[in-house]
C-alpha positions as CSV (number, residue, x, y, z in Angstrom):
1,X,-6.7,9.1,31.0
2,X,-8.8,9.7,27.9
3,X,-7.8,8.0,24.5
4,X,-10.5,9.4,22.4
5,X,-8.1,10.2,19.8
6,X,-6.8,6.9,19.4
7,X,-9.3,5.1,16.9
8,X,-9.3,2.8,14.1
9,X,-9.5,5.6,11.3
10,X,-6.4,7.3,13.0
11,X,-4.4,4.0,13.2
12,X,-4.6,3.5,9.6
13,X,-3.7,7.0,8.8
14,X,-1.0,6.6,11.0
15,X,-0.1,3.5,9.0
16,X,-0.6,5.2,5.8
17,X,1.9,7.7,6.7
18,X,4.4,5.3,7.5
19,X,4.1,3.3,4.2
20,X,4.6,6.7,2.4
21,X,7.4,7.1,4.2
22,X,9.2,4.0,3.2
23,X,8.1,4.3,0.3
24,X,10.0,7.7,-0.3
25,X,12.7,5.8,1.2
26,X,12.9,3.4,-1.0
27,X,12.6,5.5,-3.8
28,X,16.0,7.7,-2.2
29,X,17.8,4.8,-1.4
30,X,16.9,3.3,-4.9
31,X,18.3,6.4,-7.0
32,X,20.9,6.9,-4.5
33,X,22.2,3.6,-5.6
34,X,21.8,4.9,-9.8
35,X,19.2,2.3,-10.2
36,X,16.8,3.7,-13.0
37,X,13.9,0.6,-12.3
38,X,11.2,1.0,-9.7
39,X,12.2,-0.4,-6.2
40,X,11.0,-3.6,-6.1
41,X,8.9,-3.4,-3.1
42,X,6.9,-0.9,-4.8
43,X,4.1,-3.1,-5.3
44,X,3.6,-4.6,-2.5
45,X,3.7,-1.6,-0.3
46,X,1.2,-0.1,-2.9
47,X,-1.2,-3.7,-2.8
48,X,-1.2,-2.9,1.1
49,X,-1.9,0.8,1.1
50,X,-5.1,0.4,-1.4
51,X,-6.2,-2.6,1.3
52,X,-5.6,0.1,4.4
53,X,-7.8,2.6,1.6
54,X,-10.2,0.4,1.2
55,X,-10.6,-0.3,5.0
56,X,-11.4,3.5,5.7
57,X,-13.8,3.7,3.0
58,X,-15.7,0.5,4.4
59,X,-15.2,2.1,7.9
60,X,-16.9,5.5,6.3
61,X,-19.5,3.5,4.6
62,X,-18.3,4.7,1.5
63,X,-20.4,3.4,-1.0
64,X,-20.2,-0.5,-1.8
65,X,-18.8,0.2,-5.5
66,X,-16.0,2.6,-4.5
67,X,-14.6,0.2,-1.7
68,X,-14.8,-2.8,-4.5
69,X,-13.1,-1.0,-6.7
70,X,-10.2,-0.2,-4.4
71,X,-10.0,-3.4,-3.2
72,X,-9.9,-4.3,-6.9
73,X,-7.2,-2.3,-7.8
74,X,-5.3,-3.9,-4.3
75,X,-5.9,-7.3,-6.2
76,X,-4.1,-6.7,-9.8
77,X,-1.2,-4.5,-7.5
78,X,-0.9,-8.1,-5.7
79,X,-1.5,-9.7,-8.9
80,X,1.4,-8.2,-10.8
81,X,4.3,-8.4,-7.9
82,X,3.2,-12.2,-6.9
83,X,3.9,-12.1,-11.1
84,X,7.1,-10.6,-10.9
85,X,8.3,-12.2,-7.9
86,X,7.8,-16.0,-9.6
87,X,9.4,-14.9,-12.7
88,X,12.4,-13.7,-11.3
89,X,13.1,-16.9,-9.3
90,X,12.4,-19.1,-12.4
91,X,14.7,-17.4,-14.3
């Protein structure tokens, strides 16, 4: 039994998929409810997905820049719901 199809690159495409999945759960679920805010996860599946990004553009030897600044952006999406997280449980 062959499992040539089964490599890295697929896995995190699978994983990608999955995340944009929930993610347009959460955003159902979210209206369904007649919240008008973002779903609060929102960032933190985003912070992942642009880590997962990143990942297959390092695995493609993308150039160094390009995977940087993903991983960048994956930093301020982490950035801002670490933020948002603290402030709401200080409050």
């Amino acid at each position: 039994m062959s499992y040539d199809w089964l490599s890295i690159p697929f896995l995190v495409d699978a994983i990608l998929f999955g995340m944009a999945l929930e993610a347009l759960w959460l955003f159902w679920r979210h209206r369904q409810r007649g919240l008008a805010a973002v779903p609060p996860l929102t960032l933190h599946l985003l912070s992942g997905a642009l880590l997962l990004f990143a990942m297959k553009l390092a695995l493609a030897a993308a150039p160094a820049s390009l995977t940087a600044s993903v991983l960048g952006l994956a930093g301020i999406s982490h950035f801002w719901e670490m933020r948002r997280a603290l402030s709401s449980h200080s409050d």
